[in-house]
C-alpha positions in Angstrom: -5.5 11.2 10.6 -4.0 13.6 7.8 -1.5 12.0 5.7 1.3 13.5 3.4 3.4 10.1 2.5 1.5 7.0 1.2 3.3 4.8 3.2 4.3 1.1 2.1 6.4 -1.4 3.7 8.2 -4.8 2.9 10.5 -6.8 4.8 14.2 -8.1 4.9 12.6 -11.5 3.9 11.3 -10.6 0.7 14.3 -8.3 0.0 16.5 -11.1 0.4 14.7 -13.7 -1.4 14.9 -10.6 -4.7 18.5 -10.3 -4.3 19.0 -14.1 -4.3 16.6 -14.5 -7.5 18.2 -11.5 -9.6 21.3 -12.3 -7.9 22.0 -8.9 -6.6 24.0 -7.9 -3.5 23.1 -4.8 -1.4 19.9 -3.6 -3.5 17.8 -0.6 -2.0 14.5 -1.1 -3.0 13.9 2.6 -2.6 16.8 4.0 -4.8 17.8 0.7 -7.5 20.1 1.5 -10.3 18.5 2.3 -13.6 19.6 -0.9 -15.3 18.1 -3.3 -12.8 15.0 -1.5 -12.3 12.8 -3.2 -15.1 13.8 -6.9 -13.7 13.2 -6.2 -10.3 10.1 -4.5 -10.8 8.8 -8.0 -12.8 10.2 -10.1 -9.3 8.3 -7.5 -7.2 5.0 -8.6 -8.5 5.9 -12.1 -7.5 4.0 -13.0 -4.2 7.5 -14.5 -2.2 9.2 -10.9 -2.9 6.3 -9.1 -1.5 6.8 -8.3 2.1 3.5 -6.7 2.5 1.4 -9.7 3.6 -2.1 -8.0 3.0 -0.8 -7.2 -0.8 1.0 -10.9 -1.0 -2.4 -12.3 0.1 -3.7 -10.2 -2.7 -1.8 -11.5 -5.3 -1.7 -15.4 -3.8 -5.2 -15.7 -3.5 -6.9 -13.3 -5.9 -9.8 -14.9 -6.4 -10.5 -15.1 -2.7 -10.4 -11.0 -2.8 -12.4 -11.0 -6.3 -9.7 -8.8 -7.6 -8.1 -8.7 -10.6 -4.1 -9.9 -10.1 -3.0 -7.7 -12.7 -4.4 -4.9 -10.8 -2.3 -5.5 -7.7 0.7 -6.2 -10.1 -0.2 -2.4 -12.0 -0.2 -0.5 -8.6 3.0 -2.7 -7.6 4.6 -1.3 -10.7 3.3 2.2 -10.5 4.0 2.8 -6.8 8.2 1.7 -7.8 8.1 3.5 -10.6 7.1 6.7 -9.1 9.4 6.2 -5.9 12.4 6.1 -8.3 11.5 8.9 -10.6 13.0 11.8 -8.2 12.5 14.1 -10.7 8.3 13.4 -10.1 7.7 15.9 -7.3 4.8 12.9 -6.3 8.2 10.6 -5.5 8.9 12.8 -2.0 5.1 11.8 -1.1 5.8 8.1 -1.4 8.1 6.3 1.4 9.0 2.6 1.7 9.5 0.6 4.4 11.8 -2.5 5.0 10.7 -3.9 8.4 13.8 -6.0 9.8 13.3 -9.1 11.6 10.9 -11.8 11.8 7.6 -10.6 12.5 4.5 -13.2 14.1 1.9 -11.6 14.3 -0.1 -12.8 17.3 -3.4 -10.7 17.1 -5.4 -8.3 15.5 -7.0 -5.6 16.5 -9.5 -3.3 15.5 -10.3 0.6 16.4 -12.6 2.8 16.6 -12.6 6.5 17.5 -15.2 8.2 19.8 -17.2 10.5 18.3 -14.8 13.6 19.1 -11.6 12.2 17.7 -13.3 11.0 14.7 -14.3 15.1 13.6 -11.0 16.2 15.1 -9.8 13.5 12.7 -7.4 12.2 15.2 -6.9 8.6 15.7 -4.9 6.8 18.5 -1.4 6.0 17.4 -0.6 2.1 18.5 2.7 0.1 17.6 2.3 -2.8 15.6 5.3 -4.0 16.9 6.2 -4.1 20.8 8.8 -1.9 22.3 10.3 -4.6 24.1 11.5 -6.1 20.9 10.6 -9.1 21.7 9.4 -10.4 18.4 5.6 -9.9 19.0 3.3 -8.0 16.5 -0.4 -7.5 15.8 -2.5 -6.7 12.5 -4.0 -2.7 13.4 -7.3 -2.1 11.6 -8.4 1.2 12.3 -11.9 1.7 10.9 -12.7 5.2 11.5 -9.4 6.1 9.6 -9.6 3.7 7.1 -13.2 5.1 6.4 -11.8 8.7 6.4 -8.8 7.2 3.9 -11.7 5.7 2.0 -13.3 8.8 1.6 -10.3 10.9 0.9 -9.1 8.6 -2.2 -13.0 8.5 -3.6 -12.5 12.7 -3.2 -9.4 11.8 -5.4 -10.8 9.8 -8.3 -13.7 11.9 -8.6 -11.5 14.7 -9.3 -9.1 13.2 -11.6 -11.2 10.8 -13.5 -14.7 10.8 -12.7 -14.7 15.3 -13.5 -16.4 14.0 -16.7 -19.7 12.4 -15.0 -22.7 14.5 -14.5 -23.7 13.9 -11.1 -20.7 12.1 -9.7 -20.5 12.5 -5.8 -17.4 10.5 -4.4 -18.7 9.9 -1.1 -22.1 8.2 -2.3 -20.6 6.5 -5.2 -17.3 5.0 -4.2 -18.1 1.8 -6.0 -19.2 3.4 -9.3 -15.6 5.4 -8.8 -14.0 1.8 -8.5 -15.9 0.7 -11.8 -15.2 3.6 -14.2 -11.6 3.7 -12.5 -10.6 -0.3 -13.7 -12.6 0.6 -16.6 -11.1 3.7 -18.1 -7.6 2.5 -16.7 -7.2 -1.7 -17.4 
């Protein structure tokens, strides 16, 4: 379960439908030229440029998720920013995907570790997409990693933002990390 890229993907659907808005031929979402990069960052916060359908539902049906849109739009725009700034040493820890084809997904299925994996912090590694390439894909929601992640990124905040709070433990008080984080940073 140890990480060292944040991973995020999009697809040749939404990358199409950019180029056809800005009218642009050929762009490479993870390397854009300088002069295009504030229009297309505006058309990736739009929800039919957004390959990601977890972060498209976020932006499409906000309110659904209780979440501030221009949240989602703010990390949209941070996470390009920092991919294309290769003279940020945090841009080699950041990778973008473009998934290529159509993609149904057909189920989805959630994980969970046995006790041993989960203080090895090993998790089981499953395709999302079948190796026949047949078209067919599922949702993976692994919990015990995701709880790990969880805990990881509260470890994060609590160090860079919350270091000024007496008492702050990041495990115990991921929603208070949430609160001061949209609150110092909104």
């Amino acid at each position: 379960m140890r990480h060292s890229k944040f991973v995020m993907c999009t697809d040749d659907f939404a990358l199409d439908h950019i180029e056809r808005e800005l009218s642009i031929e050929g762009l490479n979402l993870n390397n854009p030229r300088s002069q295009l990069q504030a229009e297309i960052l505006e058309a990736l916060t739009k929800p039919e440029n957004i390959g990601d359908s977890h972060i498209r539902m976020l932006l499409k049906y906000f309110e659904k998720y209780s979440i501030n849109p221009e949240l989602v739009k703010l990390f949209i725009k941070s996470y390009f920013k920092l991919l294309w700034d290769k003279t940020n040493e945090l841009s080699s820890k950041l990778e973008l995907e473009v998934l290529v084809g159509e993609h149904q997904e057909s189920a989805f299925l959630e994980v969970r570790s046995n006790e041993a994996c989960t203080k090895a912090q090993l998790a089981p590694l499953i395709a999302p997409r079948s190796a026949s390439n047949d078209g067919i894909s599922i949702f993976i929601n692994h919990l015990d990693a995701v709880s790990i992640r969880r805990i990881d990124l509260a470890k994060f905040f609590a160090d860079k933002i919350g270091h000024h709070q007496q008492g702050l433990d990041a495990v115990r008080n991921i929603g208070m990390l949430k609160i001061n984080f949209l609150g110092n940073y909104l």
